[in-house]
Residue, then its C-alpha position, 0 to 999 in steps of 0.5 A: x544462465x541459472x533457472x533464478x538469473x532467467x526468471x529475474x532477466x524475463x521479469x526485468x524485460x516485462x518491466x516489473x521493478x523487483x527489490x530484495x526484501x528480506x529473503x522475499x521479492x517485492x514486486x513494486x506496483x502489484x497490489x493498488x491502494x486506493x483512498x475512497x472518502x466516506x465523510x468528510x472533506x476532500x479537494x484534490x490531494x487535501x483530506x479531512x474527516x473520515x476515509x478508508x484505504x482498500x488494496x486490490x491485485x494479487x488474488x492470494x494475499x493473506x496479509x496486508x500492512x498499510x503504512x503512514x509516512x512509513x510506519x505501520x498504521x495498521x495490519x489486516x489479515x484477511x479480506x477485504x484488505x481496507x482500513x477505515x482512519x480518521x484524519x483528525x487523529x493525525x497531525x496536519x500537513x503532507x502525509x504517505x500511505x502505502x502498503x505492503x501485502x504477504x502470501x502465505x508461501x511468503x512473497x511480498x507485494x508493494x504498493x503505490x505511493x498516496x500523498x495527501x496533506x491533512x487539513x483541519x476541519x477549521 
C-alpha cells in the first residue's frame, strides 16, 4: 500500500470526512464556526440585527473565506478569523454560514454548517 493510500486509510479509520478540493484535502469539520450576537434579536435559529461569525480550530490558518448560502461574504487574512454582519443587509428567510480556512503550505479546512433564518426587525 503506498505512503498516500496508508495516511488516507488510518484518517478514514479516525473518522475524519476528507474530500478532494482542487489539489488540497479538505478536512470537514476541523475548523468551528461559531455565531455570537452583539445586538439585536435572537430566538432559537431566528436572527436579526447586528452578529459576528468567529472560527476556531487549526492553529496554522492564515486564511478564512466565510461563506452565505454558499458564496463568499467575505475573506479574512489573519487573526482573529471573525467577521462582524448585519442581517438587515440581507434578504429575510433561511440562510447558510460556512466557512473555509487556507494554510500557507496550502490545506484546506471546512466548517460546520449555521442555518438561520433572517427575520425582520418588524
Amino acid at each position: 500500500m503506498s505512503k498516500l493510500k496508508y495516511q488516507i486509510a488510518l484518517l478514514l479509520v479516525g473518522g475524519l470526512a476528507l474530500t478532494l478540493v482542487g489539489s488540497a484535502w479538505a478536512q470537514e469539520g476541523d475548523i468551528r464556526l461559531s455565531l455570537r450576537k452583539d445586538w439585536g434579536f435572537g430566538l432559537g435559529r431566528q436572527i436579526q440585527g447586528l452578529f459576528t461569525l468567529s472560527v476556531t480550530g487549526v492553529q496554522d490558518i492564515t486564511s478564512v473565506s466565510f461563506e452565505l448560502d454558499s458564496k463568499e461574504l467575505a475573506a479574512v487574512t489573519g487573526p482573529p478569523f471573525t467577521l462582524q454582519f448585519s442581517t438587515d443587509k440581507y434578504p429575510s428567510g433561511r440562510h447558510t454560514f460556512s466557512a473555509v480556512g487556507r494554510t500557507s503550505d496550502g490545506r484546506v479546512f471546512k466548517s460546520n454548517i449555521l442555518s438561520v433564518e433572517f427575520v425582520s426587525a418588524e
